[in-house]
C-alpha positions as CSV (number, residue, x, y, z in Angstrom):
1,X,-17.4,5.5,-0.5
2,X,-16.4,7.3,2.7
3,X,-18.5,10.3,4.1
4,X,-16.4,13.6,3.2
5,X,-18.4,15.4,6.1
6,X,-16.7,13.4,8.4
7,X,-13.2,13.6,10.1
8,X,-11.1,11.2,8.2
9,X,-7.7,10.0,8.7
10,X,-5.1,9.7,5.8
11,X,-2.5,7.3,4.7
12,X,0.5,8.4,2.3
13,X,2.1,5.5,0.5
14,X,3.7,3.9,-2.6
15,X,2.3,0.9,-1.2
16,X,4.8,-1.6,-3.3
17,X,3.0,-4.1,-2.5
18,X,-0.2,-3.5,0.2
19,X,0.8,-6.0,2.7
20,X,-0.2,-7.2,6.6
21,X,2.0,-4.9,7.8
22,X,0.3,-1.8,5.7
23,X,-3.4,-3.7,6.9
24,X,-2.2,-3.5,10.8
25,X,-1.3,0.1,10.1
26,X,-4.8,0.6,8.6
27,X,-6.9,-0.8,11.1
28,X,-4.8,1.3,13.9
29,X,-5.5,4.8,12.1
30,X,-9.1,3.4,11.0
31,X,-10.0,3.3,14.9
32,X,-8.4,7.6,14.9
33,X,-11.5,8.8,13.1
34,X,-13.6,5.7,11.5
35,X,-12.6,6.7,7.9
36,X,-9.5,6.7,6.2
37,X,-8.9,8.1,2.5
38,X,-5.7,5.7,1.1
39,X,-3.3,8.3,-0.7
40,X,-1.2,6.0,-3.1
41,X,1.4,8.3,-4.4
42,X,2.0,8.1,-8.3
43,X,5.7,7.3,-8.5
44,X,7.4,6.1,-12.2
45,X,7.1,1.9,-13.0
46,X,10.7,1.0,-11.9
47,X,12.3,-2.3,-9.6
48,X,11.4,-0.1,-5.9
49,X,7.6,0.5,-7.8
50,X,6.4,-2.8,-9.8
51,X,2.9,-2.1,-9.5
52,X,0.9,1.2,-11.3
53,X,-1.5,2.7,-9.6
54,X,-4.7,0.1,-10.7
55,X,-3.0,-2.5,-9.1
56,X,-1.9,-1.0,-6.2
57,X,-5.8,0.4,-5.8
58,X,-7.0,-3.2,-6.9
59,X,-5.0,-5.0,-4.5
60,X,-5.6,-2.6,-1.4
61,X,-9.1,-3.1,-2.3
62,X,-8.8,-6.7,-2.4
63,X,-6.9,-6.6,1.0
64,X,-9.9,-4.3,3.1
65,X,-13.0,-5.7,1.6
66,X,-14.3,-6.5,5.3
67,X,-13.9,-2.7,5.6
68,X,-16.3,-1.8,2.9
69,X,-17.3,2.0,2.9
70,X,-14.8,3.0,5.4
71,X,-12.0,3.8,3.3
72,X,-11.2,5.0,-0.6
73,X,-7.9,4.7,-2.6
74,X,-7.2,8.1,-4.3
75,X,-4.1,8.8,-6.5
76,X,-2.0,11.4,-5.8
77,X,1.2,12.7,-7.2
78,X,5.1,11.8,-6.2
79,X,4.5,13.4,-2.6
80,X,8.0,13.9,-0.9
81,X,7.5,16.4,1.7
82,X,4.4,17.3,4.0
83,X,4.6,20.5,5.1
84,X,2.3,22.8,7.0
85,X,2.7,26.4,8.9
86,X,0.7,27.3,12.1
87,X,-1.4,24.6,13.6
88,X,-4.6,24.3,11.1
89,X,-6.9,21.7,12.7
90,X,-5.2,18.5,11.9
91,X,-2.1,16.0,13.4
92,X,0.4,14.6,11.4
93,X,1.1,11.6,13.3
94,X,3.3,8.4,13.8
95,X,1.9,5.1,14.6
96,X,4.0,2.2,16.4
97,X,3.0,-1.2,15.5
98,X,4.4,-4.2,17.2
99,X,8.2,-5.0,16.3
100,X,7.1,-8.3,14.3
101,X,4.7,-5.6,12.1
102,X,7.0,-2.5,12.0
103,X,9.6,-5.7,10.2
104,X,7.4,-6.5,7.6
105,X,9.4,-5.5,4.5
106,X,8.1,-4.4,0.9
107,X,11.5,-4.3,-0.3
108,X,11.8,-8.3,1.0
109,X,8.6,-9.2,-0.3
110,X,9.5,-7.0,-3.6
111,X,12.8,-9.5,-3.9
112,X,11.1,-12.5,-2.8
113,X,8.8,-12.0,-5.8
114,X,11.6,-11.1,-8.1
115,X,13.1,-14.4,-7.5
116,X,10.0,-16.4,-7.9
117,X,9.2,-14.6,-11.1
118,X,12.8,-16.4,-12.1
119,X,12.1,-19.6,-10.9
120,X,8.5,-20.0,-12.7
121,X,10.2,-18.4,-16.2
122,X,13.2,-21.1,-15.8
123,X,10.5,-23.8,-15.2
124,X,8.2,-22.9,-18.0
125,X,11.1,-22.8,-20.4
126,X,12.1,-26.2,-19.1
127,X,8.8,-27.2,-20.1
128,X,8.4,-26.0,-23.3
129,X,12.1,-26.9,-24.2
130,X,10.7,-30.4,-23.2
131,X,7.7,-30.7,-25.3
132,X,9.5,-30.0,-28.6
């Protein structure tokens, strides 16, 4: 459980799936304030948004569990614009990973696991054509 005296940095995300490249990003905005509150933005179950929010959380969890207490998953709803008026004591800012990171691909990994999902079904069938 984070400390919500302290300053904390956020991270807005569908986070379809939590991957190195979202765990690079992390550690980057971790070393900003020490704390970072994981907003993981409550979009409808469709082929861009495989995961619901308890596997998402699960998985992030799973992913920063050398970074015990220094982060929390919250759910938010379908945030599509950030907005703010005068300056108000925060930054909204962009971080710049390393080209091999800023390449990392949900959408790839999303595909990757769509055809794997194909191959293990095709297989199983096989095998349980097989046996009877």
């Amino acid at each position: 459980m984070i400390d919500y005296n302290k300053p904390t940095a956020q991270m807005l995300g569908r986070w379809q799936p939590f991957h190195a490249g979202h765990l690079e990003l992390f550690k980057k905005i971790l070393e900003k304030t020490g704390q970072v509150i994981i907003m993981v933005r409550d979009t409808p179950k469709d082929e861009s948004n495989p995961f619901d929010f308890n596997d998402v959380k699960e998985r992030i969890e799973k992913a920063l569990i050398d970074y015990k207490d220094k982060f929390e998953v919250i759910r938010v709803p379908n945030i599509t614009n950030i907005c703010y008026g005068r300056g108000v004591g925060y930054k909204i800012e962009e971080i710049v990973l390393p080209k091999e990171i800023q390449e990392i691909s949900a959408t790839k990994i999303r595909q990757n696991l769509k055809w794997l999902n194909l191959i293990l079904m095709e297989y199983f069938q096989h095998q349980f054509t097989y046996l009877n």
